[in-house]
N, C-alpha and C positions, 0 to 999 in steps of 0.2 A: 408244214412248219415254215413259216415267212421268213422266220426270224434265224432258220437254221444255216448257219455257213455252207454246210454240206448238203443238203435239199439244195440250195440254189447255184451251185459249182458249172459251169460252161461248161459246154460239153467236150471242145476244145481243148482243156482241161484233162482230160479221161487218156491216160494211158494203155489200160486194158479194159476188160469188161465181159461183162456175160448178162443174162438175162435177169438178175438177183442182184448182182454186186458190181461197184465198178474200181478202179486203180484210179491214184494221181500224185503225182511228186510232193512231197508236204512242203507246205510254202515256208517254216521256218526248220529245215533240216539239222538232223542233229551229225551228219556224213551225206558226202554227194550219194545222190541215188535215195535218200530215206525217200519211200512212198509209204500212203496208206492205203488199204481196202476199205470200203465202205460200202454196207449195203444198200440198196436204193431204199428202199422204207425206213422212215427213222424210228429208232430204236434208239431208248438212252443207256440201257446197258446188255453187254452180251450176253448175258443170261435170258433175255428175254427173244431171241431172235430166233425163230422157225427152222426146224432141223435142216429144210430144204434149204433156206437162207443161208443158214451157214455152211452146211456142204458147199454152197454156190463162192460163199466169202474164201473158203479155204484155199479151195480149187484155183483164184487167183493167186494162189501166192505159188504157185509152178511157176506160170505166165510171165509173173513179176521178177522172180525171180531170172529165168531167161533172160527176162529183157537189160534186167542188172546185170547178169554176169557179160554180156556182150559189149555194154558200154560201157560201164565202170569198174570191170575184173576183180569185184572184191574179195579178201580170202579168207570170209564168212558173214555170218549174221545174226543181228538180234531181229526176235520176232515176239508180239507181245500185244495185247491188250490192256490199257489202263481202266479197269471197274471202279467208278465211283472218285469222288473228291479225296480219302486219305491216298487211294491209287493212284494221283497225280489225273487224273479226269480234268479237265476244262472244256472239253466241245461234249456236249451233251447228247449227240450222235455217232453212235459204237462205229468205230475204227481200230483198224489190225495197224501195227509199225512192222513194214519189212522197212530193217536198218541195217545195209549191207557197212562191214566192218574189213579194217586194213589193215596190217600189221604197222605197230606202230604209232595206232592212230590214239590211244591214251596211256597212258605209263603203265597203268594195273587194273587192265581192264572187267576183269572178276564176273562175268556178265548176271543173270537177274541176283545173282547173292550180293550184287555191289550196289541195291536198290536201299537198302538200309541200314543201320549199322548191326554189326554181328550181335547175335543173343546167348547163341550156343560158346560152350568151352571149345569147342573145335575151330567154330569160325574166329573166332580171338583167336586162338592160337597161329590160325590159317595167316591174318591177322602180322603178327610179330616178323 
Protein backbone atom coordinates (compact mmCIF):
# COMPACT_ATOMS: atom_id res chain seq x y z
CA UNK A 1 0.00 0.00 0.00
CA UNK A 2 2.22 3.21 -1.38
CA UNK A 3 -0.21 5.29 -0.70
CA UNK A 4 -0.76 3.99 3.03
CA UNK A 5 0.55 6.61 5.78
CA UNK A 6 1.24 3.66 8.11
CA UNK A 7 2.85 0.97 5.58
CA UNK A 8 5.45 3.73 5.00
CA UNK A 9 6.21 5.17 8.87
CA UNK A 10 10.34 5.35 9.56
CA UNK A 11 11.36 3.09 11.55
CA UNK A 12 12.77 5.66 13.80
CA UNK A 13 9.30 6.29 14.38
CA UNK A 14 8.45 2.86 16.20
CA UNK A 15 8.33 3.05 19.94
CA UNK A 16 7.63 -0.44 20.67
CA UNK A 17 7.13 -3.39 18.53
CA UNK A 18 7.10 -7.11 18.15
CA UNK A 19 7.11 -9.40 15.27
CA UNK A 20 3.17 -8.56 14.04
CA UNK A 21 2.49 -5.19 15.35
CA UNK A 22 4.36 -1.99 16.00
CA UNK A 23 3.73 1.31 18.55
CA UNK A 24 4.27 5.17 17.54
CA UNK A 25 3.23 8.50 19.24
CA UNK A 26 0.25 9.72 17.10
CA UNK A 27 1.30 12.74 15.15
CA UNK A 28 -1.93 14.81 16.06
CA UNK A 29 -2.52 13.74 19.95
CA UNK A 30 -5.60 14.04 21.52
CA UNK A 31 -3.11 13.95 25.41
CA UNK A 32 0.65 13.87 25.68
CA UNK A 33 1.55 10.25 25.17
CA UNK A 34 -1.56 9.34 22.82
CA UNK A 35 0.15 6.33 20.77
CA UNK A 36 -1.28 3.98 18.27
CA UNK A 37 -0.68 0.13 17.63
CA UNK A 38 -0.58 -0.90 14.19
CA UNK A 39 -0.15 -3.96 12.61
CA UNK A 40 2.38 -4.49 10.02
CA UNK A 41 0.06 -5.76 7.32
CA UNK A 42 -2.55 -3.57 6.28
CA UNK A 43 -5.78 -4.21 7.21
CA UNK A 44 -8.65 -1.58 6.74
CA UNK A 45 -10.61 -2.86 9.51
CA UNK A 46 -10.26 -4.80 12.68
CA UNK A 47 -12.43 -7.38 12.00
CA UNK A 48 -10.44 -8.54 9.41
CA UNK A 49 -7.09 -8.98 11.15
CA UNK A 50 -5.46 -12.75 11.91
CA UNK A 51 -6.20 -13.98 15.38
CA UNK A 52 -2.30 -14.16 15.73
CA UNK A 53 -2.19 -10.41 14.54
CA UNK A 54 -4.15 -9.26 16.95
CA UNK A 55 -2.90 -11.20 20.03
CA UNK A 56 0.49 -9.61 18.68
CA UNK A 57 -1.55 -5.98 18.38
CA UNK A 58 -2.97 -6.48 22.02
CA UNK A 59 0.23 -7.61 23.61
CA UNK A 60 1.62 -4.15 22.85
CA UNK A 61 -0.54 -2.32 24.64
CA UNK A 62 1.31 -3.71 28.09
CA UNK A 63 4.67 -2.44 26.55
CA UNK A 64 2.96 0.91 25.86
CA UNK A 65 1.56 1.14 28.39
CA UNK A 66 4.85 0.96 30.72
CA UNK A 67 6.33 3.01 28.67
CA UNK A 68 3.42 5.80 29.27
CA UNK A 69 3.18 5.29 32.83
CA UNK A 70 7.17 6.12 33.35
CA UNK A 71 7.03 9.14 31.27
CA UNK A 72 3.90 10.87 31.39
CA UNK A 73 2.29 9.30 34.80
CA UNK A 74 -1.16 9.28 33.57
CA UNK A 75 -4.00 8.45 36.03
CA UNK A 76 -5.78 6.37 33.23
CA UNK A 77 -6.83 5.57 29.94
CA UNK A 78 -8.81 5.48 26.89
CA UNK A 79 -8.18 2.51 24.60
CA UNK A 80 -10.13 2.03 21.35
CA UNK A 81 -10.40 1.22 17.79
CA UNK A 82 -12.36 3.38 15.31
CA UNK A 83 -14.37 0.70 12.66
CA UNK A 84 -15.25 2.35 9.55
CA UNK A 85 -16.22 6.21 8.48
CA UNK A 86 -19.54 6.55 10.93
CA UNK A 87 -16.72 5.29 13.79
CA UNK A 88 -14.71 8.29 13.07
CA UNK A 89 -12.09 6.04 10.60
CA UNK A 90 -9.95 8.30 8.47
CA UNK A 91 -6.59 6.17 8.07
CA UNK A 92 -7.74 3.30 6.25
CA UNK A 93 -5.04 1.01 8.18
CA UNK A 94 -6.53 -0.58 11.71
CA UNK A 95 -4.95 1.19 14.49
CA UNK A 96 -5.57 0.71 18.46
CA UNK A 97 -5.64 4.59 20.43
CA UNK A 98 -3.83 4.13 23.82
CA UNK A 99 -4.84 7.74 25.17
CA UNK A 100 -3.32 8.05 28.50
CA UNK A 101 -5.77 10.44 30.59
CA UNK A 102 -5.21 13.08 33.56
CA UNK A 103 -7.20 14.25 35.93
CA UNK A 104 -8.63 17.35 34.99
CA UNK A 105 -7.83 17.02 31.55
CA UNK A 106 -11.79 17.67 30.19
CA UNK A 107 -14.52 19.01 32.48
CA UNK A 108 -16.94 15.59 32.06
CA UNK A 109 -14.98 13.21 30.74
CA UNK A 110 -17.72 10.33 30.40
CA UNK A 111 -15.33 7.99 28.49
CA UNK A 112 -16.65 5.69 25.27
CA UNK A 113 -20.67 6.68 26.37
CA UNK A 114 -19.36 10.41 25.65
CA UNK A 115 -18.79 9.29 21.80
CA UNK A 116 -22.43 10.20 21.09
CA UNK A 117 -25.30 11.79 22.34
CA UNK A 118 -27.43 9.78 24.93
CA UNK A 119 -30.35 7.55 23.43
CA UNK A 120 -31.31 5.72 26.54
CA UNK A 121 -33.73 7.38 29.52
CA UNK A 122 -30.77 6.66 31.78
CA UNK A 123 -27.98 8.27 29.81
CA UNK A 124 -30.36 11.69 29.53
CA UNK A 125 -30.97 11.40 32.83
CA UNK A 126 -27.12 10.56 33.55
CA UNK A 127 -27.16 13.56 31.45
CA UNK A 128 -29.14 16.35 33.75
Amino acid sequence: MKKCLFCRLPEEAIIAENELAFAVYDKYPVNPGHTLIIPRRHYSSYFDVTEDELLAFHRLIGDVKRLLDAEFKPDGYNVGVNVGEPAGQVIWHVHLHVIPRFKGDSPRPGGLRRVKRPVTPWEREAEE
